[in-house]
N, C-alpha and C positions, 0 to 999 in steps of 0.2 A: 504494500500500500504506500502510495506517494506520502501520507500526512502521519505522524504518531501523537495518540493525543497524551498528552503528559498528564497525570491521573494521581488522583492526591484521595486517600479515603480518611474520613473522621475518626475511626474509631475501630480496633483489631480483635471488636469480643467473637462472639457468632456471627452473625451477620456478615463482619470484613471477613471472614477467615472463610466462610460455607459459600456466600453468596455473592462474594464481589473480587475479590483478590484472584481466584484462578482462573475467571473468566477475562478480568484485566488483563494478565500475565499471559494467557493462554494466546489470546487475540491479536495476533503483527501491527493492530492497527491503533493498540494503545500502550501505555510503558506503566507497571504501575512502580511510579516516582514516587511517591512520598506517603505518609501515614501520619496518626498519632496516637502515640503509645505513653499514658504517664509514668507506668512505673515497670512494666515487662519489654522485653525484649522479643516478644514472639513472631513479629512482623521480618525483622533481619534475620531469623535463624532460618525462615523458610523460603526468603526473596533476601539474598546477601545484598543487593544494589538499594534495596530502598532509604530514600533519608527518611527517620526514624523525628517528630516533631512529639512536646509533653501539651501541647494546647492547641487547639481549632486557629484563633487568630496565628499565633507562628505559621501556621501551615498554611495558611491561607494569604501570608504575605510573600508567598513562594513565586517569584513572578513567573519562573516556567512553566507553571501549573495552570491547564487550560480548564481542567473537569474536577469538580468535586463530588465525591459520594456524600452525603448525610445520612449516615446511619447509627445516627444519638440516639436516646434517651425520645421516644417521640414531644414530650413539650417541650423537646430545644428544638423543634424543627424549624418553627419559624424563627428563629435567633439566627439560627446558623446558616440556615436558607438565605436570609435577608444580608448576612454578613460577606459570603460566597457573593452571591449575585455582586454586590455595592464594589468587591473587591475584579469586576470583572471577570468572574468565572461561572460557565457553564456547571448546571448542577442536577446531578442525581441525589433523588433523595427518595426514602425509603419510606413506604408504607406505615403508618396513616401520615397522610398527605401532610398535614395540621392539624390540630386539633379542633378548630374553627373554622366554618365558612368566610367567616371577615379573616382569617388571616389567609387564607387558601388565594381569597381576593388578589391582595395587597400583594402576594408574592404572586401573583400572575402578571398583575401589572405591572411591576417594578420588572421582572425577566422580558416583558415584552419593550419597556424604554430603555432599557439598558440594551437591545437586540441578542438577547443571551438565549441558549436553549434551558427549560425549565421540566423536568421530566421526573415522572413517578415510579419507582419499581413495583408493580404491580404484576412479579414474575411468576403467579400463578394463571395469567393468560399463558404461559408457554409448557404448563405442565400436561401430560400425556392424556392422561384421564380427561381433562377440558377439552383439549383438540378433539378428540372423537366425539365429545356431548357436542361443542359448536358443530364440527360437522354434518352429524346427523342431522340436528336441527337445518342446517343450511341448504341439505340436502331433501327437503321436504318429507322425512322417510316416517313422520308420526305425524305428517296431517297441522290442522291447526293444535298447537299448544294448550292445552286447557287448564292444566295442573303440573307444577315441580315445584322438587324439595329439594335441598343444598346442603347436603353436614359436612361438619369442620368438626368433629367431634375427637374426645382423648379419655385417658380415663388413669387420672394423676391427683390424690388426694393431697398429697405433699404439694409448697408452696414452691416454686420456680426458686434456682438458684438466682437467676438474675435479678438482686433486690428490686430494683425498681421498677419492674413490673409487677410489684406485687406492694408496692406502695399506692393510696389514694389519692395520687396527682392526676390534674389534667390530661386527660387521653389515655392512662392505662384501664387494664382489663380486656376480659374476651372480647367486647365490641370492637374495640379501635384496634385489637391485634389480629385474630383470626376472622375477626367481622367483615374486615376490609378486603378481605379475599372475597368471600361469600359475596360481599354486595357488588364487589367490582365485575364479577363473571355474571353476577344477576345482570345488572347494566350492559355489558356485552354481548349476552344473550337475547335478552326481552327487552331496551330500553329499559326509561327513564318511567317508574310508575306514576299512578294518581293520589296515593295517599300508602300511608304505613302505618301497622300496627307492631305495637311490642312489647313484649313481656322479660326485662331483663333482671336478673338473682344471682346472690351468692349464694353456690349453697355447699363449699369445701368449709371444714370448721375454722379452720385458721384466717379464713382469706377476709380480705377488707376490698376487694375490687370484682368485679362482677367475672362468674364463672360458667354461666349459663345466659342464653339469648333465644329467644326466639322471635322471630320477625317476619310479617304475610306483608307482602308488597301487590297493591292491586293494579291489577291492569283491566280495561274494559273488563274482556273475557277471560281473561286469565290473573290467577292467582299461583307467586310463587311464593315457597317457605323456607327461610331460611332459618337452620337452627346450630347449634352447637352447646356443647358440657362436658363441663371438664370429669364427670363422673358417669361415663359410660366403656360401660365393659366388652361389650358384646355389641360394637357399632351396627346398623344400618348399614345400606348403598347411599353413599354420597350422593349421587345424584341417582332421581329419579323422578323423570320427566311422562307425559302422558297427553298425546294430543287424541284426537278425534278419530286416528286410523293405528295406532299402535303405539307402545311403550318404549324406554327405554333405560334399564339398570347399569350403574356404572360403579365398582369400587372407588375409591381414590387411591390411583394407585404409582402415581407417580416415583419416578425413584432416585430422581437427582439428587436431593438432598441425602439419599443415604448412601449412596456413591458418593460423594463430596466429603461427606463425615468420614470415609473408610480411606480419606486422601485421595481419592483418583481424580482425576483432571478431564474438564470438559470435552478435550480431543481422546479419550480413551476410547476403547472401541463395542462397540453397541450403550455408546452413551441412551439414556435414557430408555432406553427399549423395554415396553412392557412384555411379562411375563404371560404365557398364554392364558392361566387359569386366572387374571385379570380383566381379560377379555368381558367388555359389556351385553348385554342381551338384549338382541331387538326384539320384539314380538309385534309386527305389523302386516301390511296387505300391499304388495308391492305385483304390479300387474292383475289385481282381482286375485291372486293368490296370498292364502298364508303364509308367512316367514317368519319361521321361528330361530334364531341364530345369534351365533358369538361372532364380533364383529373384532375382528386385528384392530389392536389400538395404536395410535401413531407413537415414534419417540416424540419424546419431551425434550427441551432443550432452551434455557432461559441465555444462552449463545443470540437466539436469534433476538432477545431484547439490546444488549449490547453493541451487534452488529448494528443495529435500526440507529443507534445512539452513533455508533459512528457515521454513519452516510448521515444522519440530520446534519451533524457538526461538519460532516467533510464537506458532504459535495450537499447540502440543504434540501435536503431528504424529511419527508415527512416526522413530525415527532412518533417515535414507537408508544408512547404513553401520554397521552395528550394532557397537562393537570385537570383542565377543565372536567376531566372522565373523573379526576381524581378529589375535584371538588365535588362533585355529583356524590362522591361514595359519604364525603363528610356531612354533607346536607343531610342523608338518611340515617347517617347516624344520629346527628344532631335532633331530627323529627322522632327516631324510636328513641331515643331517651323521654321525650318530652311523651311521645304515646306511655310509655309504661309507668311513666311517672302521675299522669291524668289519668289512664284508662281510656282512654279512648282511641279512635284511629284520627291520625294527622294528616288535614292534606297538604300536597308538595304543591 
């Protein structure tokens, strides 16, 4: 690639280490340059080149440095978003968006006067098990839509090592963590609904931040539900959708992420590739006939986020994650808090 972008990440817990570092590294068409690390050294023992910064601004007054990751603490996001942007840098920033629609605003605006790219990691569009739910759906293969459900679901009574997600700040909890999956893939799926309801609970003994969600987003004809709890044993099918001429069952079965944990590197080979017995189940009427079948799931590969981020910056290529999408997912947050809190459904 004629351009390298020089690539700076905030912060080296999970997120840098699983989700952004070896697809940096991985990719000719970025260098990952710099980091920051307060007190571990774990960033240089795995990338010997990288400079190694104890604070966000240090790093950020790095003038090589074209692209920032944010992936703090989510209530620094607009801090640190706003800090990136003002310093002239392109910026990736990690799911939930913000914690507010007025800040979601503010940093759109400012990325668009400043002519900066402003982009969400929303790399659950790129995971296996979604590609074949979009697909089908796109492929007309259940008719009109009538009914789907969406679990994110775990089953961990113990609190998260990572303290502060399990503190009562601003944007923590199951909503703004694994919520923001669920409602992003609703939105890419179905659009933008008419109103929401929601039901959201703690119900681990320890926890001070919400563990369970449930959320019906209406559409004219159609109603999806999204749910997830952190005290489930014996999950459901993540998706299962249901239009007017047939179904369709899907695991979540993604497997990047435990490829990544095991160290391997996004160019290894049968990256992301599902397993047969993940395989989802049609049950529909394709030519006047029944079809009842396991349908080959595509690989997965949050590569193609990345790539999308390089052609926006190189050659001004579409954004891969637009915020605007990413403001969308805050707004419904922001409405099923306020349902579950009234009881009633809120319209958008």
């Amino acid at each position: 690639m004629s351009k390298v972008i020089k690539t700076g990440i905030c912060s080296f817990g999970m997120s840098g280490q699983i989700f952004h570092a070896p697809f940096i590294y991985v990719n000719p068409g970025f260098e990952f340059t710099a980091v920051v690390e307060r007190s571990k050294d774990l960033a240089r023992q795995r990338y010997p080149n990288v400079k190694v910064y104890t604070s966000v601004p240090d790093m950020l007054a790095d003038k090589e440095l074209e692209l920032i990751v944010v992936n703090t603490p989510n209530y620094t996001h607009f801090e640190y978003v706003k800090a990136a942007l003002e310093a002239g840098k392109n910026v990736i920033v990690e799911k939930p968006f913000t914690v507010t629609t007025a800040e979601a605003e503010a940093l759109i605006a400012l990325a668009k006067e400043k002519k900066l790219l402003l982009s969400v990691y929303h790399n659950r569009r790129y995971d296996s098990d979604f590609k074949i739910v979009r697909k089908v759906l796109n492929d007309g293969l259940l008719g009109d839509v009538l009914e789907a459900e969406i679990h994110y679901d775990r089953f961990k009574e113990e609190l998260s090592y990572k303290k502060h997600k399990e503190v009562a700040n601003p944007g923590t909890g199951s909503l703004y963590d694994l919520g923001s999956h669920l409602i992003d893939q609703a939105l890419q799926l179905f659009g933008f609904p008419t109103s929401v309801w929601a039901d959201i609970r703690i119900i681990r003994k320890d926890s001070v931040v919400d563990d369970y969600f449930e959320l019906v987003l209406f559409y004219d004809t159609l109603r999806v539900r999204l749910k997830c709890s952190y005290l489930i044993r014996e999950a459901l099918p993540s998706y299962q959708i249901h239009g007017r001429i047939g179904s369709f069952i899907k695991t979540k079965s993604d497997i990047q992420e435990a490829q990544l944990q095991r160290g391997l590197l996004p160019n290894s080979p049968d990256w992301g590739a599902e397993a047969p017995h993940e395989w989802g189940l049609l049950h529909t009427t394709i030519d006047g006939k029944t079809v009842k079948q396991y349908l080959p799931g595509t690989s997965g590969n949050y590569m193609d986020y990345y790539q999308g981020i390089y052609e926006a910056i190189a050659n001004n290529a579409p954004n891969p994650v637009d915020p605007k999408d990413a403001e969308n997912v805050i707004r419904i947050i922001e409405a099923a808090f306020q349902s579950s809190k009234e009881g009633r459904v809120i319209s958008l």
